[in-house]
C-alpha positions as a Markdown table, in Angstrom:
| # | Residue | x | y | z |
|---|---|---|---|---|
| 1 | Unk | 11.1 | 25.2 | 66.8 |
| 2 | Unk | 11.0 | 28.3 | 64.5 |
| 3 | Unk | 11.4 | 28.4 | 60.8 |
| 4 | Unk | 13.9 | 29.6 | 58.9 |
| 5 | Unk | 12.6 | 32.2 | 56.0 |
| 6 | Unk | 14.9 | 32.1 | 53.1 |
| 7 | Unk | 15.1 | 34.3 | 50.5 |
| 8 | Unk | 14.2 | 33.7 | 46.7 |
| 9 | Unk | 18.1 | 33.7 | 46.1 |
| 10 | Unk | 18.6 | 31.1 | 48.8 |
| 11 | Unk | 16.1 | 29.1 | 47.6 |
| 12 | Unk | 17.5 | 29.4 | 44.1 |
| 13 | Unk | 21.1 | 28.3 | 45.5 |
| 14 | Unk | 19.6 | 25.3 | 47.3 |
| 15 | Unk | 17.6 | 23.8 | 44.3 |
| 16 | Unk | 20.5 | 25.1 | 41.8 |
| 17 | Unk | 18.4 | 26.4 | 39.8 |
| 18 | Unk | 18.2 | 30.5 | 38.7 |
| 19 | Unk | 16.1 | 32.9 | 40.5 |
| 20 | Unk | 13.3 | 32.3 | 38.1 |
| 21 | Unk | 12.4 | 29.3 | 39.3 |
| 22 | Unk | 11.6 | 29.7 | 42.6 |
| 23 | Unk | 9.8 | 32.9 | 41.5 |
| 24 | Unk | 7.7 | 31.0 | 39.1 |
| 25 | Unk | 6.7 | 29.0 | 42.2 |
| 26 | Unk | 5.4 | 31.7 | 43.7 |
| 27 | Unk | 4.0 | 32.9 | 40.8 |
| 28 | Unk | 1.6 | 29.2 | 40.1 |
| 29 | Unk | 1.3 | 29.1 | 43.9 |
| 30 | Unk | 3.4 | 25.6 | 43.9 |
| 31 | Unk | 4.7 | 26.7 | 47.4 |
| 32 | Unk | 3.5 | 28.3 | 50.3 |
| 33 | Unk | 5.5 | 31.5 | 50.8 |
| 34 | Unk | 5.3 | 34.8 | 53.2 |
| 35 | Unk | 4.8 | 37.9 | 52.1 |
| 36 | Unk | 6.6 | 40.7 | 54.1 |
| 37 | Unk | 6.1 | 43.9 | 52.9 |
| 38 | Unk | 6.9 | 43.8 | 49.3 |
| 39 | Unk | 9.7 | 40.9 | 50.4 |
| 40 | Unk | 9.1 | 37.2 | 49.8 |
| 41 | Unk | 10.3 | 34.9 | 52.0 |
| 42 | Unk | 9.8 | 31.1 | 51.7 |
| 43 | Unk | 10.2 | 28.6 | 55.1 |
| 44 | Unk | 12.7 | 26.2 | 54.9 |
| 45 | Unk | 10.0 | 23.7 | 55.9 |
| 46 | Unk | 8.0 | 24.7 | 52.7 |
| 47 | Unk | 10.9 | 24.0 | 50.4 |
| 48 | Unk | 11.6 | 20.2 | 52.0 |
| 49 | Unk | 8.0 | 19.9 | 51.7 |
| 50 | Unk | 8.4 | 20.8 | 48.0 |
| 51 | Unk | 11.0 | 18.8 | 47.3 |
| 52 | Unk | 9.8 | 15.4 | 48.9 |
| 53 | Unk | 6.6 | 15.7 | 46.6 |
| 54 | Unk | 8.2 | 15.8 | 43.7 |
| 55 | Unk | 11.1 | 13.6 | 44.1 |
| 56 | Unk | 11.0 | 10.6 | 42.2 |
| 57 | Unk | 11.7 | 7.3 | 43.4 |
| 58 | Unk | 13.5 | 4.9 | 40.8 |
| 59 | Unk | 11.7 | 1.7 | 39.7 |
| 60 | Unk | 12.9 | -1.5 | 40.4 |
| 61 | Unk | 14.9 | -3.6 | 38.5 |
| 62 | Unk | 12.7 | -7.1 | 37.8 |
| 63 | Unk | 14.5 | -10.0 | 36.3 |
| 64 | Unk | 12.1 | -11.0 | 33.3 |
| 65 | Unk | 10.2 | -8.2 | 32.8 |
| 66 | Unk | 12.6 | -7.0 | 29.8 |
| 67 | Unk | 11.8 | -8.9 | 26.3 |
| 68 | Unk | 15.1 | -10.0 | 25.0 |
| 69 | Unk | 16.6 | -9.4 | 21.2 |
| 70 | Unk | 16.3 | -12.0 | 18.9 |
């Protein structure tokens, strides 16, 4: 199955973040984009990628582990 290529405004729209994210990104080389001409695209599979290894799972709640107040 192809990928979809978004555009930096898509990408922007998807996180819900500003354009200057995503193009910071680029920028660092924190995702793997496609340069097309003087375009940038970035694959829809990138960005889930992107996501998944930053996403931050919650920690468990453990009975005990919190000292109680006088």
């Amino acid at each position: 199955m192809a990928d979809r290529y978004l555009t930096v405004a898509q990408v922007a729209e998807s996180l819900s973040t500003s354009e200057r994210f995503p193009r910071r990104l680029i920028a660092e080389r924190r995702i793997t984009f496609v340069k097309v001409g003087r375009h940038v695209r970035i694959p829809e599979s990138a960005l889930s990628a992107y996501v998944a290894a930053n996403t931050v799972q919650p920690i468990g709640h453990r009975r005990g582990s919190l000292r109680r107040v006088a």
